[in-house]
C-alpha positions in Angstrom: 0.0 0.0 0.0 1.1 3.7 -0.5 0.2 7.3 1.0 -2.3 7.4 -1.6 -4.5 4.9 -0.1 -5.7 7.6 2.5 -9.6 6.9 1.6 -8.9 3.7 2.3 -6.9 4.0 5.9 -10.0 6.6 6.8 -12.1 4.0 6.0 -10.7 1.3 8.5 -10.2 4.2 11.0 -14.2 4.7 10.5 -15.1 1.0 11.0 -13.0 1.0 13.7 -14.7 3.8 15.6 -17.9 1.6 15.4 -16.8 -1.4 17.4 -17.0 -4.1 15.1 -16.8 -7.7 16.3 -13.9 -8.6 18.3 -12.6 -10.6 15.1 -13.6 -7.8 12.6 -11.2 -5.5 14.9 -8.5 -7.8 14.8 -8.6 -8.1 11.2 -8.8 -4.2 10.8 -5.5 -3.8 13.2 -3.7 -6.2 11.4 -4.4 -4.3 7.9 -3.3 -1.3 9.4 -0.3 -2.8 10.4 0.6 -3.7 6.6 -0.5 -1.0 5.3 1.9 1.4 8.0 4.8 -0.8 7.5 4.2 -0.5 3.9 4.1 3.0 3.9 7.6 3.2 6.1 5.5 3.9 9.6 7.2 1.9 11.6 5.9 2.7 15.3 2.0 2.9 13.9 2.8 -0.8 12.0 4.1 -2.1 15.2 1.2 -0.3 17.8 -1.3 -1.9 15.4 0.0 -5.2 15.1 0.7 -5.5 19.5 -2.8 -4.4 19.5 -4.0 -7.0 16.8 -2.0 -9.8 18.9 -3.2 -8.7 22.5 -7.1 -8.8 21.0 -6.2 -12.1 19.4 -5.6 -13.2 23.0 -8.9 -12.7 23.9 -10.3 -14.2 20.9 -8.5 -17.4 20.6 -8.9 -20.6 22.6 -5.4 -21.5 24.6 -3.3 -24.1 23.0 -4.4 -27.5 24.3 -1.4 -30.3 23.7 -3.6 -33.3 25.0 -6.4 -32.5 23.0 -4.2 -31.5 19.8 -3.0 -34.5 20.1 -6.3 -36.7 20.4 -7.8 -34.5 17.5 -4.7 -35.6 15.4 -4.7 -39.1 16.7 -8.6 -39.9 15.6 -8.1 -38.2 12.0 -5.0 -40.5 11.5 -7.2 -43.7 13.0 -10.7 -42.3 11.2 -8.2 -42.0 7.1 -6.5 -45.1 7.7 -5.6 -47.5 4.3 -8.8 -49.4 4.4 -10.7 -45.8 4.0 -8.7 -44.9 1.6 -9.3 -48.5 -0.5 -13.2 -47.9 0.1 -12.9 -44.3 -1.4 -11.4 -45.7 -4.6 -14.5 -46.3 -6.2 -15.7 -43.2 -8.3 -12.2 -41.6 -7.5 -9.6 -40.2 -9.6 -8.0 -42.5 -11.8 -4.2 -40.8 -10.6 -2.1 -42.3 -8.8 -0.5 -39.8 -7.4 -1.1 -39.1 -3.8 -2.4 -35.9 -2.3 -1.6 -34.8 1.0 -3.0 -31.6 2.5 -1.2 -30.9 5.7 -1.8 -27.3 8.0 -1.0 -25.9 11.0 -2.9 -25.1 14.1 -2.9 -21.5 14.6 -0.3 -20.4 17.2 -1.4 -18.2 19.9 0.5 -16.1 21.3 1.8 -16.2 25.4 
């Protein structure tokens, strides 16, 4: 982004003032970080994204290891070979395998 994208920081700083949903506002201080890093404003960028991270606090459930690791454990259990031998029929005739692996979220401490 550039200084010429004022309209567009007024607009953020409008929705703002309203008190959008706490999710909404996170979003909204994040962008504003971007776009003042972008434009070479460091202390707004960082002021913005601290606030983003302390409301993401709030927002986000705390990082569970036991029940990461159940979640993981049933989806390996629940996908196993014979599910993937049943799911053959009216599937792709690749094959090549697909894997599709993410990340939990982080949260900050």
């Amino acid at each position: 982004m550039t200084l010429d994208d004022a309209a567009w920081l007024q607009a953020v700083k409008t929705l703002l003032a309203k008190a959008p949903p706490l999710r909404h506002e996170i979003s909204l201080h994040y962008a504003l970080g971007k776009y003042f890093d972008d434009v070479g404003q460091y202390d707004e960028a960082f002021s913005n994204y601290r606030q983003a991270n302390e409301l993401t606090k709030r927002f986000s459930s705390s990082y569970d290891r036991a029940k990461l690791t159940q979640r993981v454990d049933r989806i390996i259990g629940d996908f196993d070979a014979a599910f993937v031998r049943e799911c053959q029929d009216g599937a792709s005739a690749s094959e090549l395998p697909v894997f599709i692996i993410g990340m939990p979220r982080s949260v900050p401490r």
